[in-house]
N, C-alpha and C positions, 0 to 999 in steps of 0.2 A: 552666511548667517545660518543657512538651513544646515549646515552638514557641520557646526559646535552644537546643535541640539541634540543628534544621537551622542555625542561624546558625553554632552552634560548630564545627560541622564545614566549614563552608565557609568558616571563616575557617580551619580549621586547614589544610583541604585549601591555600588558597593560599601560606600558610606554609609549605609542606613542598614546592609546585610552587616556590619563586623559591626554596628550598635547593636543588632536584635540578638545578633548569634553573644557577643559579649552579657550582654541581657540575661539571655536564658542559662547562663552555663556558672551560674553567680552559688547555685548549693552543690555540695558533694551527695551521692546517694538517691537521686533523683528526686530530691523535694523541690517546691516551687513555691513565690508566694501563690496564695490565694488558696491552695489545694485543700483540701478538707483535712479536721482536726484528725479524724480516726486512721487516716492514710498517714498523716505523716508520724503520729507516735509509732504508727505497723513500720514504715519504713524505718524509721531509728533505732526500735526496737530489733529488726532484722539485720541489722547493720551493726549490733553489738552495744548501743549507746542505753545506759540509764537514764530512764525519769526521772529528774528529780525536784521538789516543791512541786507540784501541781494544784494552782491557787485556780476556784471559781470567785473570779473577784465580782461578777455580777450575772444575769441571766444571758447575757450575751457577749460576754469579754471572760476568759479564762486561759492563764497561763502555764508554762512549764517550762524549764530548766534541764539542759543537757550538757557535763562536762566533756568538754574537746573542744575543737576549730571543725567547723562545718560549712566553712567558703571555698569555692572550688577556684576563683579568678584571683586570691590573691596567695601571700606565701604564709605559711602556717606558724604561729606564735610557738615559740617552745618556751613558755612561762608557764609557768606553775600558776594554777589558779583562773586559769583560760576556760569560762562557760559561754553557753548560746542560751539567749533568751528568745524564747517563742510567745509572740500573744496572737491570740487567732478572736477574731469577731464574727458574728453567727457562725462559728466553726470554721472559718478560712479561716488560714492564714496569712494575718495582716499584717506582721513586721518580727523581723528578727535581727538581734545585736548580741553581738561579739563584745562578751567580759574579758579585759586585758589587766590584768592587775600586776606590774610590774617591781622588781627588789629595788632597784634604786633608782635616783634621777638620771641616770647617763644612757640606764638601758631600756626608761619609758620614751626619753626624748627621741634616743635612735629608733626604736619602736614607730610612733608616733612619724616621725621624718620618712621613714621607710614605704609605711602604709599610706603616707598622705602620696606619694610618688609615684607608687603604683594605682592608685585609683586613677592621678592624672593622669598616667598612661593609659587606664584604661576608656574614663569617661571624660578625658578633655580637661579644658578646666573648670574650676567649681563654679557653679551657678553664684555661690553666695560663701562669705567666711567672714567671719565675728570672731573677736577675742573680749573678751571679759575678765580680769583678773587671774587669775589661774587656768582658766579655761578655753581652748582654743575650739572653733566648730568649722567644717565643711561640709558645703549640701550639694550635691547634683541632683541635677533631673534627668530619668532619661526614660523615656516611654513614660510608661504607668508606673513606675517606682521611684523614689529619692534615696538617697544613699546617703546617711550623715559620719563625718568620723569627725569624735567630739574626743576632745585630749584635756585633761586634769592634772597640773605636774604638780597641785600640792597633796591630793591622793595618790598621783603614780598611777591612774589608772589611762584604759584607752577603751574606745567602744567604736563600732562601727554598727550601724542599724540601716537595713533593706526594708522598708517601708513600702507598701501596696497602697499606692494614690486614694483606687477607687472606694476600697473598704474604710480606708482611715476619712475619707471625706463621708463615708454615710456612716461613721461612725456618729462626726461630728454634727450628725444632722439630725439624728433621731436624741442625742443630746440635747441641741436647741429647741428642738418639740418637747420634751419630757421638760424643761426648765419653763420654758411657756406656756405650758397647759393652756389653753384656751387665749392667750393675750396676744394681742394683734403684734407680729411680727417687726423691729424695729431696726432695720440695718444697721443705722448710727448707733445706735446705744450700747449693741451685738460687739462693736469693732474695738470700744476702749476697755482698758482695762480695767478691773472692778476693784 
């Protein structure tokens, strides 16, 4: 019994090094989530990418838009019409999604089929998957991030979004503060939908 302990742990340790190293190696050009707003326009900038739309949508939520593919763990869309959406809260960088806007249905589905296959390989399989009408969605967990690829075949589009756990949860929190102003906090009421 004592001597499956050291095994078990070093197989677990390398299981949890090829999640963290897959983790981290997820943007092209050294971006990260979480990293700060001014670093990563510097590094895009430096890397030849245009700004484009840069919405201040409130005092601490502001966007920007960059055409290309700027994931480094999966394989690169050659569609026309391929942006990266960035939203950074208090200035990190809270989540970014991959715009796949594809010509017809045969070359979104394979699209779509593609990307759904290499995430598996990368992060397992999905925590969670919903289909709703035209729309298909995939969620992983894996550390501090979730991973969704949400697929649309009656737009033809595809998206895949890297989401930062911690920011998107205090995003959600200082929301429920500013909608409560002063009224005593109600779990249940908080939970349905309105």
């Amino acid at each position: 019994m004592i001597a499956r302990k050291p095994t078990l742990a070093i197989i677990i340790f390398f299981i949890t090094a090829t999640l963290v190293q897959a983790d981290s190696s997820v943007f092209k050009h050294n971006l990260d989530l979480g990293m700060n707003r001014k670093e990563a326009k510097k590094t895009l900038e430096n890397a030849g990418y245009e700004i484009m739309d840069e919405n201040r949508i409130s005092k601490q939520m502001r966007t920007f838009w960059v055409e290309g593919f700027l994931y480094n763990n999966i394989s690169g869309a050659h569609e026309q019409g391929t942006t990266t959406k960035f939203d950074f809260y208090n200035n990190k960088l809270m989540n970014s999604t991959l715009h796949i806007k594809s010509k017809d249905y045969i070359a979104h589905s394979g699209l779509t089929n593609k990307y759904a296959a290499e995430l598996v390989e990368i992060y397992g399989k999905p925590s969670a998957y919903e289909k709703v009408m035209s729309i298909k969605s995939w969620m992983w967990l894996v550390g501090n991030n979730k991973i969704l690829l949400n697929s649309d075949s009656r737009k033809k589009t595809t998206k895949i979004s890297y989401i930062y756990i911690p920011l998107y949860a205090q995003k959600y929190e200082d929301e429920v503060k500013v909608k409560l102003k002063g009224k005593p906090y109600d779990p249940v009421h908080d939970t349905f939908l309105k």
